[in-house]
C-alpha positions as a Python dict, from the first residue, in 0.01 Angstrom:
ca = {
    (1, 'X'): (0, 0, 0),
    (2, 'X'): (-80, 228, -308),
    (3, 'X'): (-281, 500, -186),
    (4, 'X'): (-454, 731, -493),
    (5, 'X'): (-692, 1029, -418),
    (6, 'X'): (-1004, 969, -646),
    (7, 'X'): (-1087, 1376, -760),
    (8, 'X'): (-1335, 1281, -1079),
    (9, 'X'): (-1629, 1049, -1140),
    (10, 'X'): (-1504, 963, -1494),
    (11, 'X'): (-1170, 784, -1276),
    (12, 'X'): (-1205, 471, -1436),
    (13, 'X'): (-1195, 262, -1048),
    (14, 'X'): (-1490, 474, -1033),
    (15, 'X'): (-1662, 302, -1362),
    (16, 'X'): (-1559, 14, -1270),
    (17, 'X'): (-1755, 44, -929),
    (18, 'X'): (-2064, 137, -1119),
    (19, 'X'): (-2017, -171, -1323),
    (20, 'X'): (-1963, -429, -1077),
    (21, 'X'): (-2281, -258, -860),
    (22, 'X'): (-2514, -284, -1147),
    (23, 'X'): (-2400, -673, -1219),
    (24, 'X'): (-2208, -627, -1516),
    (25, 'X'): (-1911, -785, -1376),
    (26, 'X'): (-2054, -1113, -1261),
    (27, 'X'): (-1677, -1219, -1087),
    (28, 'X'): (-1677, -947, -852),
    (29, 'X'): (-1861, -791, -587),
    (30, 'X'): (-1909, -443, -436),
    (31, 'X'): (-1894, -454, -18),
    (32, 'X'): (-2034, -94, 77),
    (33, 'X'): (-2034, -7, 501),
    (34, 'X'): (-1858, -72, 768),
    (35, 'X'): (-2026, -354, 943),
    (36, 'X'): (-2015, -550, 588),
    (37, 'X'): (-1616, -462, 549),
    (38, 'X'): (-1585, -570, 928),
    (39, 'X'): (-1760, -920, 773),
    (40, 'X'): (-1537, -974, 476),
    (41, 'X'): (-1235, -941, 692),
    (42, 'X'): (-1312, -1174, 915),
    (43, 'X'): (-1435, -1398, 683),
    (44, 'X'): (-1130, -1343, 508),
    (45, 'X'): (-1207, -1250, 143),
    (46, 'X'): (-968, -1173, -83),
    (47, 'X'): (-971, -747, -176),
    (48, 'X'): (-905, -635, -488),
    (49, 'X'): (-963, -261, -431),
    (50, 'X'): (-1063, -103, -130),
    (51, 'X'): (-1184, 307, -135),
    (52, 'X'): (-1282, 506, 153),
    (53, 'X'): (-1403, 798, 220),
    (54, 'X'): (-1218, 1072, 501),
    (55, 'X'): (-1530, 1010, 693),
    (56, 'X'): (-1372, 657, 772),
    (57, 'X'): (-1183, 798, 1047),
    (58, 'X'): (-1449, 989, 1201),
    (59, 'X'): (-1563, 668, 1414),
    (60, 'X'): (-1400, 466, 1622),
    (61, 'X'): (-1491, 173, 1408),
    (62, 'X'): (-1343, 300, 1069),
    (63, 'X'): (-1017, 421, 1248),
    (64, 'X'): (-1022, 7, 1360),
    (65, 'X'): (-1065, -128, 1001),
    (66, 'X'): (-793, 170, 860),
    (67, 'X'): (-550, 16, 1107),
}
């Protein structure tokens, strides 16, 4: 597991999120929340990237899905 801290909004992962939101990258699709990660997991979709916040862990329900 490659773990990076994002410190910038010019990070290009960060671009790339903007991009993907806004529909210019037709292939892939931006999952935001924790009931819709809770979804894709057990519908088992494939992840590319996956970037959390440190509020994550600050429910019982994030802690689950950081396990």
């Amino acid at each position: 597991m490659l773990i990076d801290k994002i410190t910038s909004r010019q990070n290009p992962l960060i671009k790339k999120f903007r991009d993907v939101r806004q529909g210019h990258e037709r292939h892939l699709l931006l999952i935001e929340g924790i009931r819709l990660m809770e979804e894709a997991i057990s519908s088992e979709l494939h992840f590319e990237v996956i970037a959390y916040t440190d509020q994550l862990h600050k429910t019982e329900r994030g802690r689950k899905l950081y396990s």
